[in-house]
C-alpha positions as CSV (number, residue, x, y, z in Angstrom):
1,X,6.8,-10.9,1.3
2,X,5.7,-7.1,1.4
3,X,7.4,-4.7,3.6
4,X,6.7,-1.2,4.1
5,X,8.5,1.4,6.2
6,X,6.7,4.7,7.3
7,X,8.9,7.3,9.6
8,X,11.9,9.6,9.4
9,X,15.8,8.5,8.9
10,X,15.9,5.5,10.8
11,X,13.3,3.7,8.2
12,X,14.8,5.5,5.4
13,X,15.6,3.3,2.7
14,X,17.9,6.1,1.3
15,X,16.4,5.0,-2.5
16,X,16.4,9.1,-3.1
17,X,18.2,11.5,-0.8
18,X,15.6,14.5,-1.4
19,X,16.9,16.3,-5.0
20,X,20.2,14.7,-4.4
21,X,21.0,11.1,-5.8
22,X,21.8,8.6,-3.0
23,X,25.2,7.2,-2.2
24,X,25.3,3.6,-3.0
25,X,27.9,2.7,-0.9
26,X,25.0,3.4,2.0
27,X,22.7,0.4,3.1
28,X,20.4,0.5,6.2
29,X,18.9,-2.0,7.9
30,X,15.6,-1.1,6.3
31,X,17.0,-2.1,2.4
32,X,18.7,-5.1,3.4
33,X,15.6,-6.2,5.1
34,X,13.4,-5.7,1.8
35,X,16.7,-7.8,0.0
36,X,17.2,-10.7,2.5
37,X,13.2,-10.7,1.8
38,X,13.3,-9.9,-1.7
39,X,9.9,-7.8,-1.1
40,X,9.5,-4.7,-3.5
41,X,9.7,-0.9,-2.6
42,X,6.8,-0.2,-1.3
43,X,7.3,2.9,0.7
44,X,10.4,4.3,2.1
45,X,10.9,6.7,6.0
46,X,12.2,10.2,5.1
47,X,15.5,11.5,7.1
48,X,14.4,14.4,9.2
49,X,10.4,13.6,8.9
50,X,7.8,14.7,11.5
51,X,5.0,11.9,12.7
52,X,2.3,13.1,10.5
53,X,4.3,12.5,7.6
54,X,4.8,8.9,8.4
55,X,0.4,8.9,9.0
56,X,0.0,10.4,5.7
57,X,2.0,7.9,3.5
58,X,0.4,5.4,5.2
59,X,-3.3,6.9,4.3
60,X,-1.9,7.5,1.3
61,X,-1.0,3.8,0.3
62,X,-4.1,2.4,1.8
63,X,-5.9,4.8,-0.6
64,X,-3.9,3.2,-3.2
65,X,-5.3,-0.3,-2.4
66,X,-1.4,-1.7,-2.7
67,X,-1.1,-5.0,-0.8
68,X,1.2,-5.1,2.4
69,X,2.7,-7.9,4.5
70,X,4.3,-6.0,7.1
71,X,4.6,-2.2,8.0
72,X,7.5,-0.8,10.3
73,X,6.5,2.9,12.0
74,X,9.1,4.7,13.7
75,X,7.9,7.1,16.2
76,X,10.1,10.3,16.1
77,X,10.6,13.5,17.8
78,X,7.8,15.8,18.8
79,X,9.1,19.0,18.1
80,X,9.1,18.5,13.8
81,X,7.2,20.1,11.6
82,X,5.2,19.4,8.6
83,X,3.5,20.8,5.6
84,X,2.3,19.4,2.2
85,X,4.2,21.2,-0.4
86,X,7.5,18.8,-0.7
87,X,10.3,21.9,-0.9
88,X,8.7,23.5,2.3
89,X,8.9,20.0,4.0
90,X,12.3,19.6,2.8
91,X,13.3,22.6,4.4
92,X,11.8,21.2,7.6
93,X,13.0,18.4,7.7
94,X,17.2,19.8,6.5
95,X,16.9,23.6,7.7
96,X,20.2,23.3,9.1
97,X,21.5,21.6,6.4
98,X,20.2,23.9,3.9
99,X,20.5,27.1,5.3
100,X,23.8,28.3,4.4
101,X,23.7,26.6,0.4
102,X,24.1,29.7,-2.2
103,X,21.9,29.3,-4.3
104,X,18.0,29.7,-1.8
105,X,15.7,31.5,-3.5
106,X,14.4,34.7,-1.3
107,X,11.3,32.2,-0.7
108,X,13.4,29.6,0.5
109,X,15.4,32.0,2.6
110,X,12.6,33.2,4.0
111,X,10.6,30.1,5.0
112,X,14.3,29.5,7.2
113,X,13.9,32.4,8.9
114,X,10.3,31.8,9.5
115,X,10.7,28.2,10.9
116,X,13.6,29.8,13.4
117,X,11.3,32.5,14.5
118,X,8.7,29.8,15.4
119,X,11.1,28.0,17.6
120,X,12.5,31.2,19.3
121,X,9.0,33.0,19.8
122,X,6.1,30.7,19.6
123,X,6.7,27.1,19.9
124,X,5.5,25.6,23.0
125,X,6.8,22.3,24.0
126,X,3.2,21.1,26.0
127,X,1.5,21.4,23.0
128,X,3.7,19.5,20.3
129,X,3.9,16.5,23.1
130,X,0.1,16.5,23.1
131,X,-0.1,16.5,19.4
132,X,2.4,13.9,18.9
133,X,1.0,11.7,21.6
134,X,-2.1,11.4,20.0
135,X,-0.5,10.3,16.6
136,X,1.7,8.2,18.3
137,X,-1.8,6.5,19.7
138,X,-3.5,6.5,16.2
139,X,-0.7,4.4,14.9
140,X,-0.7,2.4,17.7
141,X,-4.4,1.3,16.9
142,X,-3.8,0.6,13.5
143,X,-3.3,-3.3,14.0
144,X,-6.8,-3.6,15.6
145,X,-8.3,-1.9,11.9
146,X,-5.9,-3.8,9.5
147,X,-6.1,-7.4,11.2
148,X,-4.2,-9.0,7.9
149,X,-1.1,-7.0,8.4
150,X,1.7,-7.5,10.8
151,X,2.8,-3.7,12.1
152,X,5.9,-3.2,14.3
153,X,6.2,-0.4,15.8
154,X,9.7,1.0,16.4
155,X,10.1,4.6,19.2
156,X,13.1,6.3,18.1
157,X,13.6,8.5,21.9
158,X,12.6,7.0,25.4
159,X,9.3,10.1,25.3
160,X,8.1,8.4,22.3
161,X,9.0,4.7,24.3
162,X,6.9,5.2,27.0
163,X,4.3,7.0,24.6
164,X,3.9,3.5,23.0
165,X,4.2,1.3,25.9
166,X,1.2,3.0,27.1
167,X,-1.0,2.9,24.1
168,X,0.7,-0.3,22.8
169,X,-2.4,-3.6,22.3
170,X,-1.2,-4.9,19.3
171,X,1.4,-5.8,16.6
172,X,5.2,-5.5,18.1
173,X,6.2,-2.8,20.2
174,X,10.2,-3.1,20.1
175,X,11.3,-1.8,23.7
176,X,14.0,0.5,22.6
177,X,14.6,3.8,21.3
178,X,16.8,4.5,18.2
179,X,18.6,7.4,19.8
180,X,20.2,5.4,22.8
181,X,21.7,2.9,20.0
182,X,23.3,6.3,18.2
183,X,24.5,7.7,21.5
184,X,26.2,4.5,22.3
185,X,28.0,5.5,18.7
186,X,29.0,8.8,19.9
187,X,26.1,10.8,18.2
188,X,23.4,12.8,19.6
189,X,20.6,12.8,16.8
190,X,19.9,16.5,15.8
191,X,23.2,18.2,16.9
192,X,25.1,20.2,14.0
193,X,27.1,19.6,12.6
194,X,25.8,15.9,11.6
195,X,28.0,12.5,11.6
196,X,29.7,12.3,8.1
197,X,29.4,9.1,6.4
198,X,26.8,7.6,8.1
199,X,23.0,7.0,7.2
200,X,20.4,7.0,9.6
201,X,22.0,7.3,12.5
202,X,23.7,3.5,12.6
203,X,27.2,2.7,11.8
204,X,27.1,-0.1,9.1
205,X,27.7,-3.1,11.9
206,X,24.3,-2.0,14.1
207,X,22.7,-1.7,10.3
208,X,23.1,-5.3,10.2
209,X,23.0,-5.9,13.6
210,X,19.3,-4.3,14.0
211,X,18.3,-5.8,10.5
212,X,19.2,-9.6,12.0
213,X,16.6,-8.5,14.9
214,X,14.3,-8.0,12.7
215,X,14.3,-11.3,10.7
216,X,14.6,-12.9,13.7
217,X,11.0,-11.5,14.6
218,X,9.8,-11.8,11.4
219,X,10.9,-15.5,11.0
220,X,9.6,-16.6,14.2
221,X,6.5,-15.1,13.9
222,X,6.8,-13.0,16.7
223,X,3.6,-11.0,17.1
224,X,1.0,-9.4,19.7
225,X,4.3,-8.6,22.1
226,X,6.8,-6.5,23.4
227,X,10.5,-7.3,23.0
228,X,13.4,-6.3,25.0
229,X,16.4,-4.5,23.7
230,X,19.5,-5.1,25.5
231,X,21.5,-2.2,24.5
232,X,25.3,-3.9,25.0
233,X,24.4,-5.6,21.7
234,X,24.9,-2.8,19.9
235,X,28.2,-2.0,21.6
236,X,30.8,-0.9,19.3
């Protein structure tokens, strides 16, 4: 079997950690689906990704002509940015992170200060929820174009859950978002200072908790539907 996983941190199989190297003591749900399946890496989420990222791998491995069995999309927050050139993504994606390291070049430096001034003085909230909507829609009607490959589709905040429960026809629409699972661990996803020690948002029981979901949808062929979340599974 051939899995693929296109989003942001919660589909991250953590198999680089931008120009760090990964810890290997981390394991999501994501990589020990691929092992309990033994499918290849075919493509990985990136921590801190905006939608159109997660649109443009996909184009670009159907470009490629790669073969896929299934496809996980996680449908993140609306207020990310993106842009093709890798560092200025990066920087998107781990400003806060990044922005007090030693060593920025004045470009990087500046491209910081550039993304703050665009929250402070031009960002408009009505405008990234319309924009993200619409991708969030576009993914949703993959399934109906790629009939041969099982997509489930996963929201990561309850805007992006009721995004996809509106446009949802096809594939598996999990009822859930991400974010409630982390709150019920204590952690609000985007507050800094981050959770040390942890990898996409999950403590290492709800890793293998939410990956046993998964092969249980997989493995009974679960497909065309919605399923329910009951949250007190992942209780701590």
């Amino acid at each position: 079997m051939k899995i693929g996983f296109f989003g942001d941190s919660y589909v991250d199989l953590v198999v680089h950690r931008w120009s760090e190297t990964p810890d290997p003591q981390f394991n999501p749900w994501s990589f020990r689906l691929i092992e309990h399946y033994q499918s290849p890496i075919i493509n990985s989420g990136l921590g801190g990704s905006n939608q159109y990222h997660a649109i443009n791998e996909w184009n670009k491995f159907i470009q490629s002509g790669q073969q896929i069995d299934y496809v996980f999309f996680t449908f993140t927050w609306p207020d990310r940015l993106y842009h093709s050139s890798q560092r200025k993504n990066e920087i998107f994606c781990l400003r806060n992170v990044l922005r007090n390291q030693p060593d920025l070049s004045d470009d990087e430096k500046a491209t910081i200060k550039a993304v703050d001034d665009y929250y402070q003085f031009v960002y408009d909230q009505d405008y990234h929820n319309f924009n993200h909507e619409l991708q969030v829609k576009w993914i949703l009607e993959l399934p109906e174009q790629y009939p041969n490959i099982k997509f489930i589709f996963l929201p990561n905040t309850e805007h992006s859950r009721m995004l996809a429960l509106k446009y949802f026809q096809k594939g598996v629409l999990v009822n859930f978002s991400f974010a409630s699972i982390s709150e019920l661990e204590g952690e609000t996803v985007g507050q800094y200072p981050f959770v040390q020690n942890k990898i996409g948002h999950l403590t290492e029981q709800n890793h293998e908790r939410f990956k046993n979901k998964m092969v249980d949808i997989i493995d009974k062929k679960l497909y065309n539907t919605i399923i329910d979340i009951d949250y007190k599974e992942f209780e701590l």
